[in-house]
C-alpha positions in Angstrom: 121.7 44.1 132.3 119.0 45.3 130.5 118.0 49.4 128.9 115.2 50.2 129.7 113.7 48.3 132.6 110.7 49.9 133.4 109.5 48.6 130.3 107.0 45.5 130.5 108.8 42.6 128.6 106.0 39.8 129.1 104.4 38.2 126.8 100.7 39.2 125.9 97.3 37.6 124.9 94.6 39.7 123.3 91.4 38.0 123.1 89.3 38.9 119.8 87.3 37.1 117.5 87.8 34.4 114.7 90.7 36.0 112.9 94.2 35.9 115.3 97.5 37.2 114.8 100.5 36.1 115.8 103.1 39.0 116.4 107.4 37.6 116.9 109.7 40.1 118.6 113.1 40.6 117.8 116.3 39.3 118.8 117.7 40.5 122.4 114.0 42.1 122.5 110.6 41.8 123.6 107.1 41.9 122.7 106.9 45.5 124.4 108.0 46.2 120.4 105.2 44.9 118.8 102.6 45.3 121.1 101.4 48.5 119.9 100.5 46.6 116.8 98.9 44.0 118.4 96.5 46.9 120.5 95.9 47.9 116.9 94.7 44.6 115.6 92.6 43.8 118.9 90.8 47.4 118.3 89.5 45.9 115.1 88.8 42.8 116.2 91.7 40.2 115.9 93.0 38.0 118.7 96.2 38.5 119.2 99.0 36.9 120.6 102.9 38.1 121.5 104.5 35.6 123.1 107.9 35.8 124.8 110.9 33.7 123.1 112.9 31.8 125.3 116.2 34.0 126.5 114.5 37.0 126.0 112.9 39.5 129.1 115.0 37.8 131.4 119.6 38.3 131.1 122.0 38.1 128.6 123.2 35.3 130.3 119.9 33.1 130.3 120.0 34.1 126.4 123.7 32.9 125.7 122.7 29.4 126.9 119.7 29.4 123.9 118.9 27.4 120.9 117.3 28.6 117.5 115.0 25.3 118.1 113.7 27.0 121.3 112.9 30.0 119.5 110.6 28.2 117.2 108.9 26.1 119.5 107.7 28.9 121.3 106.8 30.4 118.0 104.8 27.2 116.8 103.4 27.2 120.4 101.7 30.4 120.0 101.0 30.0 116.5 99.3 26.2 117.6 97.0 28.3 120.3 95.6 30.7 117.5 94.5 28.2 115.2 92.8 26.3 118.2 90.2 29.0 118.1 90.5 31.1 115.1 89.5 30.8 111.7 92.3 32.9 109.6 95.8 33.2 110.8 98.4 36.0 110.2 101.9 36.0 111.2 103.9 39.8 112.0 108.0 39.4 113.1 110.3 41.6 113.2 114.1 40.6 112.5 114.6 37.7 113.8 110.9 37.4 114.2 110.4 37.5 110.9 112.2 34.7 110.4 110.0 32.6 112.4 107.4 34.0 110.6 109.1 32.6 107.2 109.5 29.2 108.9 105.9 28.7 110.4 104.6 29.9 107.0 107.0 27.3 105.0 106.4 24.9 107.2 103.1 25.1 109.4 102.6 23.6 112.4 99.7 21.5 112.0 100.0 21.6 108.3 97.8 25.1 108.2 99.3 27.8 106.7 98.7 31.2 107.2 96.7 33.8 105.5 98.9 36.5 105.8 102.6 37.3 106.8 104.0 41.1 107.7 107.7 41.1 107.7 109.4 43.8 109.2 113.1 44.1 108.8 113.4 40.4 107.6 116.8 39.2 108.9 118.3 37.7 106.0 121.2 39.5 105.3 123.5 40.9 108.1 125.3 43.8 107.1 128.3 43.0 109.6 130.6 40.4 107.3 132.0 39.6 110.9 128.7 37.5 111.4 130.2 34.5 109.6 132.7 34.1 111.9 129.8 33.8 114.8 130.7 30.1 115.4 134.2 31.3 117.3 131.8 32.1 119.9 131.6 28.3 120.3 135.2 28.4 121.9 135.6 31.6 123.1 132.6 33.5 124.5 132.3 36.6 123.7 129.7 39.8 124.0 128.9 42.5 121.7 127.4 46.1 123.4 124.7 47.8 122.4 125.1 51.0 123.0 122.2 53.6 122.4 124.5 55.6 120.8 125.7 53.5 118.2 122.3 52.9 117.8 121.0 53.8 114.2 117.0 55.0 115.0 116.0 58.3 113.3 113.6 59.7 116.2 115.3 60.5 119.7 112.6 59.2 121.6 112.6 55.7 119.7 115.2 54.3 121.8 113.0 54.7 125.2 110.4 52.5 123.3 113.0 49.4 123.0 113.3 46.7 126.0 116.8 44.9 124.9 120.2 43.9 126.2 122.7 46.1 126.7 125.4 43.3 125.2 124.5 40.7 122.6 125.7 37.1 123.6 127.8 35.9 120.8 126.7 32.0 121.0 122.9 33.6 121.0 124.4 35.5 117.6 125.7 32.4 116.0 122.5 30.9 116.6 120.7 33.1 115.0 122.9 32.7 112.6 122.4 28.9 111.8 118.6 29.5 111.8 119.3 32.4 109.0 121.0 29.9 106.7 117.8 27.3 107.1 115.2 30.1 106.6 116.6 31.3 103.2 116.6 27.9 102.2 112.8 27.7 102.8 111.9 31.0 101.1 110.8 29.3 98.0 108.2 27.3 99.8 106.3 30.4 101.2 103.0 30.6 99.2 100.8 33.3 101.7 100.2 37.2 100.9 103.2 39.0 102.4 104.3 42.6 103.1 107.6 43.0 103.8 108.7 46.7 105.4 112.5 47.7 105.2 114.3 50.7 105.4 117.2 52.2 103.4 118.9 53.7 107.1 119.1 50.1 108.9 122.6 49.4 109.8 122.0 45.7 110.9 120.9 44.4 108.0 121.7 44.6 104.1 119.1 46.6 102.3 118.6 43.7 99.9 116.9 41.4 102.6 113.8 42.8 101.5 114.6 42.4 97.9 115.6 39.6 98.0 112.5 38.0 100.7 110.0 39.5 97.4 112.0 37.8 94.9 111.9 34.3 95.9 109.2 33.8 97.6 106.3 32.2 95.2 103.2 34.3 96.9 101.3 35.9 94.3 100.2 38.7 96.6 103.4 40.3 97.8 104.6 44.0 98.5 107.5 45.6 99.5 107.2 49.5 101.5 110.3 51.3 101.8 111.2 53.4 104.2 113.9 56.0 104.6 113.7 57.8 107.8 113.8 54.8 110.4 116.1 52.7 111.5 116.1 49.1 112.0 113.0 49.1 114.7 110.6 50.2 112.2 108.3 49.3 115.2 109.5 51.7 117.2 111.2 54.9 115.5 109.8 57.9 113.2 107.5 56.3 110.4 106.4 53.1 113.3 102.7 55.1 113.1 102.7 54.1 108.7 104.0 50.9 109.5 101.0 49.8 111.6 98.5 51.5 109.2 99.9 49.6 106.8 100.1 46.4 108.4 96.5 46.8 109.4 95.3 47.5 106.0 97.1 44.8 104.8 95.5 42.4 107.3 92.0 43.8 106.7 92.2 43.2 103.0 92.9 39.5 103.4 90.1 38.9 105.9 87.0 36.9 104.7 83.9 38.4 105.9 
């Protein structure tokens, strides 16, 4: 089952001019969470695209049955589109969209980089130490709930913004797991201009993914914004409004005239 149904959790295609961006949902989500970024950027002009990983807008079961590798084919799918027509690329993900946003910008499909990467919540450290026992799931299938009152947003209206599962597969979990351990692995070779927006009230993930995402990756245009009154949807709970101004800004600055 799903929270939240009347939520629209298809993928979406923005049609702008020469420079795109390429905006990753989360994990158990949909692009319903970055869309309002992505009605941002097409105001000013960017095509944008927020396509719909495989296992996700559909049922917890379809997801259990889902490989990391399917994840970033869709991702480099997208991505693959955008630079068919556009002339600068940026890359926005949140969680485990960020992640694919660290891998297309590592490793390019194509062998063209991007010109800018927003990473929101960057999914590198889990703050659950259970996570590294994800591969029991392998042998005995098991689901976590998501409750919305376990959740961890700040503003009481954030949760009604969210299309996700109401239970997390844990073979989807474990694989989200195995593409976290390739990804840090590839930090070093991301080169492009990156934001990276965390805050100090997200329960999923260590504070120090952030940190750490600045640290070693070897752009020489790179910022980290902290937040402290959101939880880990930046996207969607009390400072989401900053977050897109900022993301825009960012954007505009790297565009060439």
């Amino acid at each position: 089952m799903t929270q939240h149904p009347w939520l629209d959790a298809a993928p979406f295609f923005l049609p702008g001019g020469k420079a795109g961006a390429l905006l990753v949902h989360g994990f158990t989500g949909a692009p319903t969470e970055v869309r309002p970024l992505g009605e941002r950027l097409a105001a000013r002009g960017y095509t944008v695209s927020g396509p719909l990983l495989p296992g996700h807008g559909t049922s917890a079961d379809d997801l259990s049955g889902r490989r990391w590798t399917e994840w970033l084919a869709a991702a480099e799918a997208a991505y693959l589109e955008l630079a068919g027509s556009c002339q600068q690329l940026f890359i926005a993900g949140l969680s485990l969209g960020a992640l694919l946003a660290i891998r297309l910008a590592a490793a390019p499909p194509g062998y063209r980089p991007p010109d800018g990467l927003a990473l929101f919540s960057p999914a590198i450290f889990v703050a659950n130490p259970m996570i590294r026992f994800s591969w029991l799931a392998n042998i005995l299938p098991i689901s976590i709930p998501q409750k919305p009152e376990d959740s961890d947003l700040v503003d009481p209206e954030a949760d009604g913004r969210i299309w996700c599962y109401n239970s997390i597969p844990g073979r989807a979990a474990h694989q989200v797991r195995q593409f976290n351990l390739r990804v840090r692995r590839l930090l070093p070779s991301v080169t492009a201009p990156t934001l990276v927006v965390m805050s100090t009230r997200d329960r999923t993930l260590d504070f120090a993914s952030g940190p750490h995402v600045i640290q070693t990756i070897r752009s020489t245009d790179k910022e980290l914004v902290t937040l402290h009154r959101s939880g880990h949807n930046i996207l969607a709970d009390a400072e989401r409004e900053a977050v897109l101004d900022h993301t825009v800004r960012f954007f505009d600055r790297l565009c060439r005239p």
